[in-house]
Structures are given as structure tokens and as C-alpha cells.
MIKEBA-906986 format. One record per atom (N, C-alpha, C): residue number from 1; residue in one letter; atom name; x, y, z. Coordinates in nm, 4 decimals. Last residue first. Layout:
BEGIN
+-----+-----+------+----------+----------+----------+
!   n ! res ! atom !        X !        Y !        Z !
+-----+-----+------+----------+----------+----------+
! NUM !   a !   CA !        X !        Y !        Z !
...
+-----+-----+------+----------+----------+----------+
//
This chain:
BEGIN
+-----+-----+------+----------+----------+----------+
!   n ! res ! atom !        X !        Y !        Z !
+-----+-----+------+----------+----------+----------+
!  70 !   x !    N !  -6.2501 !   2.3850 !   3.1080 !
!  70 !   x !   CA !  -6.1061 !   2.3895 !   3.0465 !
!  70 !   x !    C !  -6.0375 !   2.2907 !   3.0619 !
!  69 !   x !    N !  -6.5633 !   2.3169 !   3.0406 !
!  69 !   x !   CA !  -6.4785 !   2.2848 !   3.1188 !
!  69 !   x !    C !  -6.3525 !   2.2850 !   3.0640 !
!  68 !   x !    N !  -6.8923 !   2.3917 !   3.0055 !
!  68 !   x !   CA !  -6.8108 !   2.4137 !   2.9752 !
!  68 !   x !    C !  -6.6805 !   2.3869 !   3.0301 !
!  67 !   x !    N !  -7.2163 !   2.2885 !   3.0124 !
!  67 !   x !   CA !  -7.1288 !   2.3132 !   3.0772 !
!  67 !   x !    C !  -7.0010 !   2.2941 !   3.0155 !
!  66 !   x !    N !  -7.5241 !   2.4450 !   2.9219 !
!  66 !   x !   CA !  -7.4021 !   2.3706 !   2.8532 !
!  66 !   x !    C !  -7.2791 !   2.4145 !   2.9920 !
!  65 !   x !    N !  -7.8817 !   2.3812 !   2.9214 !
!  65 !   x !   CA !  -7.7621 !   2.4257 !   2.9869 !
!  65 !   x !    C !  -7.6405 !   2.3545 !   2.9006 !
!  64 !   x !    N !  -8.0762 !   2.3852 !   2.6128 !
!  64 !   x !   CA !  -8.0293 !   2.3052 !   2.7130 !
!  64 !   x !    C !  -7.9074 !   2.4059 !   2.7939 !
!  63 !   x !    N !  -8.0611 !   2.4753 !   2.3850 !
!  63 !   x !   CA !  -8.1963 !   2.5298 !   2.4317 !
!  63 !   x !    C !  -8.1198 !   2.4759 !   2.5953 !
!  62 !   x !    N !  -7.7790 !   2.5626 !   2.1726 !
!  62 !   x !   CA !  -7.8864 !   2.4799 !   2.2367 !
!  62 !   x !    C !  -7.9665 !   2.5063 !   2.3045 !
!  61 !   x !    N !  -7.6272 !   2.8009 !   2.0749 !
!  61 !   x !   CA !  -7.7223 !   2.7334 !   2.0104 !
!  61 !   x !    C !  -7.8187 !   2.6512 !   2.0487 !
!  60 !   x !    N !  -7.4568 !   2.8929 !   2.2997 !
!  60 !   x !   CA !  -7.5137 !   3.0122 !   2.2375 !
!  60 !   x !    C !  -7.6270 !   2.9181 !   2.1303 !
!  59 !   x !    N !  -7.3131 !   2.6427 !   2.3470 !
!  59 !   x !   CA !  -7.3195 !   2.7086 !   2.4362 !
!  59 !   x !    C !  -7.4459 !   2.8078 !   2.3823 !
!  58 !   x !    N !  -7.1941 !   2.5810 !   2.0586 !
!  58 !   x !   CA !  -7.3088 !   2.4929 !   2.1345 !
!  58 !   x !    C !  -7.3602 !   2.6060 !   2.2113 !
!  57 !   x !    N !  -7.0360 !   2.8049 !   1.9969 !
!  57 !   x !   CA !  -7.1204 !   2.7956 !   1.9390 !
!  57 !   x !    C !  -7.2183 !   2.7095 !   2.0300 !
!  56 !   x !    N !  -6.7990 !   2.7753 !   2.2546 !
!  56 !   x !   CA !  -6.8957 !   2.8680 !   2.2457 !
!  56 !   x !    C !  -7.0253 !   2.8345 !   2.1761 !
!  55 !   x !    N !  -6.7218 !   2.4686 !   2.1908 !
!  55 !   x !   CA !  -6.8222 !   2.4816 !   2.2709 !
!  55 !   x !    C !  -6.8772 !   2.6101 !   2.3166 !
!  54 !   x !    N !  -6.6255 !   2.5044 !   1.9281 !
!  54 !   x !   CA !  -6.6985 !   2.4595 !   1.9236 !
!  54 !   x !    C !  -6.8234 !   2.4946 !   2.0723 !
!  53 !   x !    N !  -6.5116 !   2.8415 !   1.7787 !
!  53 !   x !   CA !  -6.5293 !   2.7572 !   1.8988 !
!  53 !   x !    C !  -6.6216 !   2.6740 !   1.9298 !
!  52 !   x !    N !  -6.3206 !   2.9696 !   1.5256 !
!  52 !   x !   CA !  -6.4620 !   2.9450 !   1.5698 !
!  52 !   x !    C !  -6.4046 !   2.8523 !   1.7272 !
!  51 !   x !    N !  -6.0601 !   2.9972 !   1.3440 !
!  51 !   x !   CA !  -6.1625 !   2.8341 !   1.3737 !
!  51 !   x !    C !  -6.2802 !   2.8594 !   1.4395 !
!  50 !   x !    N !  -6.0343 !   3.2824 !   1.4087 !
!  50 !   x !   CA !  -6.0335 !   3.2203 !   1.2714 !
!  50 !   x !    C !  -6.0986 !   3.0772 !   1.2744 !
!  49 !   x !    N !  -6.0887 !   3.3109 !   1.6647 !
!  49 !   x !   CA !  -6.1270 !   3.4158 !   1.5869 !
!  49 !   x !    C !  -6.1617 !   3.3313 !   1.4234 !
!  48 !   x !    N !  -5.8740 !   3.1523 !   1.8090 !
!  48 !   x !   CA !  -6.0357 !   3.1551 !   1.8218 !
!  48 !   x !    C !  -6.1465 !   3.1657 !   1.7299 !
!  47 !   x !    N !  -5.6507 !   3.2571 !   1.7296 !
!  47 !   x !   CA !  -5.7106 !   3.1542 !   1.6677 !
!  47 !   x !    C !  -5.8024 !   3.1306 !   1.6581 !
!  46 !   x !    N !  -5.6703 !   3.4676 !   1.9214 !
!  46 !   x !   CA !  -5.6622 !   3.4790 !   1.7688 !
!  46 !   x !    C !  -5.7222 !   3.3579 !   1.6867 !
!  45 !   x !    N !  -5.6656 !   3.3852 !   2.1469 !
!  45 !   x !   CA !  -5.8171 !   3.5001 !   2.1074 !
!  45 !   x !    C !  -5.7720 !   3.5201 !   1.9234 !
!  44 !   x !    N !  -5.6046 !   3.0830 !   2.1979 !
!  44 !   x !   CA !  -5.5983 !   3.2289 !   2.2181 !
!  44 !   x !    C !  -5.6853 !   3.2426 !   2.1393 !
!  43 !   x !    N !  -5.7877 !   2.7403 !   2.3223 !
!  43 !   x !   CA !  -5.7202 !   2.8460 !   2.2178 !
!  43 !   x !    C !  -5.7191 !   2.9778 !   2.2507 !
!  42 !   x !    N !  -5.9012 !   2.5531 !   2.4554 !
!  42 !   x !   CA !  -5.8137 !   2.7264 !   2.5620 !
!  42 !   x !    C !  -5.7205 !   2.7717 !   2.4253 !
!  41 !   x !    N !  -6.0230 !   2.3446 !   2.4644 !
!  41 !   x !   CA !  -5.9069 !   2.3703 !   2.3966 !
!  41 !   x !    C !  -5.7891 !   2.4414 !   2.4418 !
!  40 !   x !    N !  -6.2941 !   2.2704 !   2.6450 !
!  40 !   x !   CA !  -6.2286 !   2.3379 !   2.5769 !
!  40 !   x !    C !  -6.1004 !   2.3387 !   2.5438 !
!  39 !   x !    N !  -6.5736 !   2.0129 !   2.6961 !
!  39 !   x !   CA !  -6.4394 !   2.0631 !   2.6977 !
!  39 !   x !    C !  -6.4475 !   2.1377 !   2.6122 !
!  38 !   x !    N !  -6.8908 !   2.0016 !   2.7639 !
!  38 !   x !   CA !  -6.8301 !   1.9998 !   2.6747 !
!  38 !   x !    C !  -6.6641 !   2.0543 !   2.7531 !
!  37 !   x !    N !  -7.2136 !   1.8669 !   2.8132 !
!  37 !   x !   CA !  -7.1099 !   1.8807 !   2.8727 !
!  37 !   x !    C !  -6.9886 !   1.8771 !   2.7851 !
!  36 !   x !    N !  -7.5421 !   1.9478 !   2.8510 !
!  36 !   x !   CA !  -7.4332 !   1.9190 !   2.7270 !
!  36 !   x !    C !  -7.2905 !   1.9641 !   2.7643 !
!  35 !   x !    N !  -7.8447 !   1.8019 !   2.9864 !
!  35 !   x !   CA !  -7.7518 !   1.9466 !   2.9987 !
!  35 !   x !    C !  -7.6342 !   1.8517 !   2.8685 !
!  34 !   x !    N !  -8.0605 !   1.6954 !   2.8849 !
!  34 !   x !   CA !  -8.0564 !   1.7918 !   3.0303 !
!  34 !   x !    C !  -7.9499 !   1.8901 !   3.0402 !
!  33 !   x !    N !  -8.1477 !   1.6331 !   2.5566 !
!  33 !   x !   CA !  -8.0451 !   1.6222 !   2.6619 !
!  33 !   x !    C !  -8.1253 !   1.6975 !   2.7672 !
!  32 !   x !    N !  -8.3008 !   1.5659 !   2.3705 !
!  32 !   x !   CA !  -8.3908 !   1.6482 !   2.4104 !
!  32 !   x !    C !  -8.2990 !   1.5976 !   2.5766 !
!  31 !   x !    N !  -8.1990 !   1.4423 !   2.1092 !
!  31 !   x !   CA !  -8.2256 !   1.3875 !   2.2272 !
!  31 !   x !    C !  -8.3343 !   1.4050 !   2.3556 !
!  30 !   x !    N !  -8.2417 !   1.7041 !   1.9209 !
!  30 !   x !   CA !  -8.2642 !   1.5615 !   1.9062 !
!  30 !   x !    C !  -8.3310 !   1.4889 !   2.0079 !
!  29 !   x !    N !  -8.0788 !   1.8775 !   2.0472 !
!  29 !   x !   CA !  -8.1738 !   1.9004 !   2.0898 !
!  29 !   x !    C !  -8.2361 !   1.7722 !   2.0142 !
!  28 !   x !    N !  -7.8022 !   1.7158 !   2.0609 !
!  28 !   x !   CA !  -7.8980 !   1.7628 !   2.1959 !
!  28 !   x !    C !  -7.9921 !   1.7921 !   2.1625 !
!  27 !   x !    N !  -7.7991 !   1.6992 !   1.7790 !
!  27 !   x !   CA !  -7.8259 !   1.5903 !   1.8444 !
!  27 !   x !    C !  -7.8594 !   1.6137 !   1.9994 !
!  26 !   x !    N !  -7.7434 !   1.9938 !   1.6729 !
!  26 !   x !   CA !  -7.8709 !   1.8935 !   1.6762 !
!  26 !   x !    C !  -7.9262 !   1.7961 !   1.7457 !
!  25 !   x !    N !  -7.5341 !   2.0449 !   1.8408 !
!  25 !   x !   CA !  -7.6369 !   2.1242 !   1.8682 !
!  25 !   x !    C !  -7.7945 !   2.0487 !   1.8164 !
!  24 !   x !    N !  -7.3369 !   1.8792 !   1.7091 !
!  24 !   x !   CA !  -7.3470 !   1.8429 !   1.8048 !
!  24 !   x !    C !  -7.5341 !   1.9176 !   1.8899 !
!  23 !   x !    N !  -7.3543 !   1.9764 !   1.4118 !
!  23 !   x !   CA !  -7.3845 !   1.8111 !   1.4990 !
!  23 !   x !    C !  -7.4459 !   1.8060 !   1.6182 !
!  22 !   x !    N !  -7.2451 !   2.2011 !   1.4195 !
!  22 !   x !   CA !  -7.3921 !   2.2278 !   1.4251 !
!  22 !   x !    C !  -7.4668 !   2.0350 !   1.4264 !
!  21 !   x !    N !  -7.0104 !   2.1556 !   1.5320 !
!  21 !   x !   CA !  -7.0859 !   2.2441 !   1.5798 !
!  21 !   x !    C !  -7.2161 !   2.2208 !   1.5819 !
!  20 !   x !    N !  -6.8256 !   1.9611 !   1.3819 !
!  20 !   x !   CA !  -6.9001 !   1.8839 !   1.4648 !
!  20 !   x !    C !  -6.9962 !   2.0284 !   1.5616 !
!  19 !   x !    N !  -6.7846 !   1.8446 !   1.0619 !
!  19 !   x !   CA !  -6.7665 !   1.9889 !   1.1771 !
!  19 !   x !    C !  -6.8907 !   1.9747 !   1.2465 !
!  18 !   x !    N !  -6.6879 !   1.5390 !   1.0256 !
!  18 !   x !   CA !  -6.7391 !   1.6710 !   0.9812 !
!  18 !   x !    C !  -6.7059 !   1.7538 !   1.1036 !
!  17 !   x !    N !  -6.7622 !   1.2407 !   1.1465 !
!  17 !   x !   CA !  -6.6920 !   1.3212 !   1.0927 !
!  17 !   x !    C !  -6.7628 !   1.4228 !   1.0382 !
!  16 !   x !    N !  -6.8530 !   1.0900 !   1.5657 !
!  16 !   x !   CA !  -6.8683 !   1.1245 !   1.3442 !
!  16 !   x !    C !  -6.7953 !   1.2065 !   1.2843 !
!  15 !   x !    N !  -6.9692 !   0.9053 !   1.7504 !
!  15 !   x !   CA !  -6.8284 !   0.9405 !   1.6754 !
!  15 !   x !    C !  -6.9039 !   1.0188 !   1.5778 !
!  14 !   x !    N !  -7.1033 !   0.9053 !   2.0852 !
!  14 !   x !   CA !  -7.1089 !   0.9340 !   1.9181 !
!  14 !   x !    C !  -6.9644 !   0.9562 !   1.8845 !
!  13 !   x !    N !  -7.2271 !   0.7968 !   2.3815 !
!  13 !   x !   CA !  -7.0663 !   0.8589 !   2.3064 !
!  13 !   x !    C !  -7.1390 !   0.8216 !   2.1600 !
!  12 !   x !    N !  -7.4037 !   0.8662 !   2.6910 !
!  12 !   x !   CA !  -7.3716 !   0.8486 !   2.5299 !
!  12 !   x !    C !  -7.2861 !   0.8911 !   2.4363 !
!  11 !   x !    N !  -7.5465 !   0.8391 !   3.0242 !
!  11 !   x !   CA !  -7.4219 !   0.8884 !   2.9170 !
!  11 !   x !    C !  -7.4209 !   0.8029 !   2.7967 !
!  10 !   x !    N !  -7.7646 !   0.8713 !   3.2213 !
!  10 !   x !   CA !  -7.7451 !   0.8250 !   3.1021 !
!  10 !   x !    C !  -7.6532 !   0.8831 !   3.0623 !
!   9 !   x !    N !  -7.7251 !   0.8126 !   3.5895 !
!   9 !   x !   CA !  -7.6704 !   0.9185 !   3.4732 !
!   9 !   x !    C !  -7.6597 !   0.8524 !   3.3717 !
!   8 !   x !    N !  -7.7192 !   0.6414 !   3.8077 !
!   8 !   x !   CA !  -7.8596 !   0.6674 !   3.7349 !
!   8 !   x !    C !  -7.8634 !   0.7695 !   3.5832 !
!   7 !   x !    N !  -7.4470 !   0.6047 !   3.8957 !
!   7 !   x !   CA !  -7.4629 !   0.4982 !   3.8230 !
!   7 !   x !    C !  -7.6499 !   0.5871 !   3.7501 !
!   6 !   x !    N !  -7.2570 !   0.7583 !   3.9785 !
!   6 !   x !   CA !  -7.3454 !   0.8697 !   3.8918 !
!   6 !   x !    C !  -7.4311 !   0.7767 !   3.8404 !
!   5 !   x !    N !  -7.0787 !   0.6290 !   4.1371 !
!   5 !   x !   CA !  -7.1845 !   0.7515 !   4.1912 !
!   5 !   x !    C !  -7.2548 !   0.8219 !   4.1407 !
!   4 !   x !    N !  -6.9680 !   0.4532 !   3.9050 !
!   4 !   x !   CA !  -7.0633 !   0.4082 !   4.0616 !
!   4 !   x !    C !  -7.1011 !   0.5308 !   4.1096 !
!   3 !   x !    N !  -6.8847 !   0.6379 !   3.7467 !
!   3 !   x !   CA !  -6.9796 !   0.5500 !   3.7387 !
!   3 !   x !    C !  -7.0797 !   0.4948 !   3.8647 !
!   2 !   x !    N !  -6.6769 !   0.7682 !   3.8581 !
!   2 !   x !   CA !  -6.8176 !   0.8275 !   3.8377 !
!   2 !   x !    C !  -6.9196 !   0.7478 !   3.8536 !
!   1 !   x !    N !  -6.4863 !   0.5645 !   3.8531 !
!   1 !   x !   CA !  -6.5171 !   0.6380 !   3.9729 !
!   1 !   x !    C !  -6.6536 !   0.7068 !   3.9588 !
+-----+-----+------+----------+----------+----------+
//
């Protein structure tokens, strides 16, 4: 469904292993993205606390807009 209405939108999928925070923050600015579209989890405020958040950290590290989506 996107596709055909977003057909001029470069999209790119990566796999990799590790902790994918400071990955992911490189490879946008790497790319030199437009924006960095990320899901969330909706972990509580505890867990949060102890794992971190990937798409806070992006959010607060990239130079780029980050959109965030529960």
C-alpha cells in the first residue's frame, strides 16, 4: 500500500547484531538520512530505566528528525 504512494521514498533494511543504539545513530548520519523512523516497545518507566531506550537515545543523538511511533 505505501509503496505505490510513496513509490519516490528510498527505504533500506539492515540486519545486524549488537546493540543497535549507537548503530543505528551512525548509519543515519552515515547516510546522511532525512528523517529516522523508529518504533517503540512502550516499556514502563522501570524497565526503561535499566535497558535504556533505543529510540529515545536515536531521538537525542542524530542530527536528523526522528519519528517515533508506539
Amino acid at each position: 500500500m505505501c509503496r505505490e504512494q510513496f513509490q519516490d521514498v528510498k527505504v533500506e533494511t539492515m540486519i545486524k547484531h549488537g546493540d543497535p543504539r549507537d548503530f543505528i545513530c551512525q548509519i543515519a548520519e552515515k547516510l546522511h538520512v532525512d528523517m529516522l523512523v523508529m518504533g517503540s516497545h512502550g516499556y514502563g518507566v522501570i524497565k526503561r530505566a535499566f535497558l535504556g531506550s533505543v529510540s529515545n537515545h536515536c531521538a537525542q543523538n542524530v542530527k536528523c528528525p526522528v519519528l517515533i511511533e508506539d
